[in-house]
N, C-alpha and C positions, 0 to 999 in steps of 0.2 A: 355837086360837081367836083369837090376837091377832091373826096373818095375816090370818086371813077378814075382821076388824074394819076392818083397816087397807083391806083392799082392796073392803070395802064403802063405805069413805067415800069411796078414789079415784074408784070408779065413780061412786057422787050427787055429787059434786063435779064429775066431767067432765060428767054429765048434766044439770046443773045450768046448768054453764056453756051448753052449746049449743043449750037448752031452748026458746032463742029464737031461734035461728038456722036457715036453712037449707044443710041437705048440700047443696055441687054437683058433691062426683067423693069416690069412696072407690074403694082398691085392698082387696079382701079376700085376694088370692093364691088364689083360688079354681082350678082349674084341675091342668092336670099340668106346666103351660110358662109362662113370664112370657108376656104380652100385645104383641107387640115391634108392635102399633098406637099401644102407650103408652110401650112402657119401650128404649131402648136399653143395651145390653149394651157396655161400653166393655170394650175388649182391649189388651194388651200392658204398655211399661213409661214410658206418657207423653210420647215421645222424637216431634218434635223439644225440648220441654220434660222431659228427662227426667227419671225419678224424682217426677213428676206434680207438678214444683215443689217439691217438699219433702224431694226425696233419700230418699224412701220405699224401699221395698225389694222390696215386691212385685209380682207380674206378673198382670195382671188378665186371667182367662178366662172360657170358656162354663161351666166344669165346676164353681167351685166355688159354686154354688148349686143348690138345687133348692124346688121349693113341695111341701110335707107337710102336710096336714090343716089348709088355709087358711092357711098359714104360707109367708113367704117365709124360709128358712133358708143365709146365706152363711156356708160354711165357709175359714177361714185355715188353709193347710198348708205343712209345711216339705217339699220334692220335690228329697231329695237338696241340693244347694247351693243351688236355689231357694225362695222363698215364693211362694204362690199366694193369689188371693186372687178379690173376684166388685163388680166398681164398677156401678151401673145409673143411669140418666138418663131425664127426660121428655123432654129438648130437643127442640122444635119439633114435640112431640105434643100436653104436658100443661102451659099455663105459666096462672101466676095473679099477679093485683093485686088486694094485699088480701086482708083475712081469717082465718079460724083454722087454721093447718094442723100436723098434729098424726099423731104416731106411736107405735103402742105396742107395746116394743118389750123384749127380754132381749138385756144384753148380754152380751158377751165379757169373758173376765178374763186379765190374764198382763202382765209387763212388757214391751212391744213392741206392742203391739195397741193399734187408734184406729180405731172406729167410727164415722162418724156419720150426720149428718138432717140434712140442709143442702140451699141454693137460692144459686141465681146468677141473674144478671139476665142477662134473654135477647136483649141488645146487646153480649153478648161477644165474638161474633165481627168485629164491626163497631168496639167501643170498647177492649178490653181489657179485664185484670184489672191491676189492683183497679176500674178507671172504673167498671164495670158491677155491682158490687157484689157483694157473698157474707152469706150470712143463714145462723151456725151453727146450729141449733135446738137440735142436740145436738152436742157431743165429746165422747168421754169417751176418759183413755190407760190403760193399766195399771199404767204406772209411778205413778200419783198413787191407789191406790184411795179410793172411797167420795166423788170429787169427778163433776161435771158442772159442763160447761163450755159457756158461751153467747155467744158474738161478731158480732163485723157488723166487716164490712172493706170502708173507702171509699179512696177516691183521697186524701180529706185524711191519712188514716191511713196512708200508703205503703204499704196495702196489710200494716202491724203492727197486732195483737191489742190495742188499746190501749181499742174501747168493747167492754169483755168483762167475765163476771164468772164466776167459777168457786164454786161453793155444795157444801157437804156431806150429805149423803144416808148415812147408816150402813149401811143394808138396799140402797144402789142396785144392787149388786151380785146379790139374791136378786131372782128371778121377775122378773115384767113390770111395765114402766113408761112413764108415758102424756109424751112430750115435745111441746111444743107453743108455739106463736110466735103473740100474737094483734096483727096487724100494721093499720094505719090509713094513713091520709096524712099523721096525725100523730107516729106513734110506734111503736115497739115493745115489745109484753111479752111477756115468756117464761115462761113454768111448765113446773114439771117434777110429777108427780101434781094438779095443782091450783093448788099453791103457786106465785105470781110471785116469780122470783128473779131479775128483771134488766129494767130499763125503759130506751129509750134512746128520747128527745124533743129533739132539739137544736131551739132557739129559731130558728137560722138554718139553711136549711134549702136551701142550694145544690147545685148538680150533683155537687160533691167531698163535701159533709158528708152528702148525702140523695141517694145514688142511687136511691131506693126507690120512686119512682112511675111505675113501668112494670111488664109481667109477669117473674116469674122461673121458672124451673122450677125442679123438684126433682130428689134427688142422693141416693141410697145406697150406701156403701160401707163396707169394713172394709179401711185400710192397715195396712201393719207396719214399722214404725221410723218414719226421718224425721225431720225438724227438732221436731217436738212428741210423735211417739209413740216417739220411742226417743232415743238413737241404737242406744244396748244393746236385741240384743231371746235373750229366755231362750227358745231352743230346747223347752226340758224344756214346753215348756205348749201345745204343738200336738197335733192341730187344737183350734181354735177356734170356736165358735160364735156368729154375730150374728142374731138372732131378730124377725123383724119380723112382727105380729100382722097389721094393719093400719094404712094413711094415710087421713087425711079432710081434705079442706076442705071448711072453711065462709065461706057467703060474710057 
């Protein structure tokens, strides 16, 4: 009964929130096949940046994902000496400025594994990273349980974690949960079920502090190890599971 309690208030709380808003793109994972009008599939191991910048471990394919009963479900497997693992992208299909956008989502557990719901800014291939900026929505590692973690990575920041805040959740770990970035020309908030657990407004608001007023796209993946999800990752907990309900933006 406490469950249902709790997850009746997420729900009037999200409803709440978007009551005034309007939807302008939701993915429900409807179908038998990702949408590749919207979504690309990124493969292999990040190379010529390899280990996808983060000395990550996994090899990103077609196979480990599939969509199950409106569900997009990316599984993490250990394949002999390999990890496997399933990275997707809107670039240059689905990109947004501004607005609420938001995933709800069950995640993976084990020490090794880094899920997340994140956006780059879609002058990356023109300006770099960090110029172009990165919007975490979600991280979470396994090595830290029961935390979520929320970042923005600019050029002032060399491209280090430093406007971030990581917040405690005890149950984040049970069932589904709604992450979500309500984004302006002025600022950033972040909630995780409802709750704002991280605001970033810098007063000055230049190309290196405020990459954030252009479109970005969005970003789902589940790595394994890495400079933040590991370096250690515990075999004994594969496969793995990343559950994504549904995305919406609002504008």
């Amino acid at each position: 009964m406490k469950k249902i309690l709790v997850l009746l208030i997420i729900c009037n709380i999200s409803f709440a929130q978007q009551a005034k808003r309007k939807l302008v793109w939701e993915e429900n994972f409807d179908g038998k096949a990702l949408n590749e009008k919207v979504w690309n599939i990124e493969i292999g191991d990040g190379c010529p940046n390899c280990g996808w910048g983060n000395n990550e471990r996994q090899l990103y394919t077609k196979d480990n994902h599939k969509l199950v009963g409106g569900k997009l479900v990316i599984t993490a497997r250990k394949d002999g000496d390999k990890y496997t693992s399933t990275r997707i992208t809107t670039k240059a299909k689905k990109e947004f400025q501004y607005g609420r956008i938001e995933a709800k989502a069950k995640l993976p557990v084990g020490h090794g594994i880094w899920p997340a719901f994140w956006m780059l800014g879609s002058n990356i291939d023109k300006v770099g990273w960090p110029k172009c900026g990165e919007i975490d929505i979600l991280e979470y590692v396994g090595r830290e349980p029961d935390m979520v973690f929320t970042s923005l990575h600019t050029k002032d920041s060399h491209g280090n974690t430093i406007n971030t805040k990581k917040t405690k959740f005890e149950d984040i770990e049970e069932g589904y949960h709604i992450f979500s970035v309500d984004w302006t020309k002025d600022k950033m908030d972040f909630f995780v079920d409802g709750k704002l657990v991280y605001t970033f407004a810098p007063e000055n608001k230049t190309e290196e502090i405020w990459p954030f007023n252009q479109p970005f796209y969005i970003l789902v993946n589940m790595a394994i190890g890495g400079n933040f999800g590991g370096p250690e990752v515990d075999d004994s907990i594969f496969p793995q599971e990343f559950i994504i309900d549904y995305i919406r933006v609002y504008e």
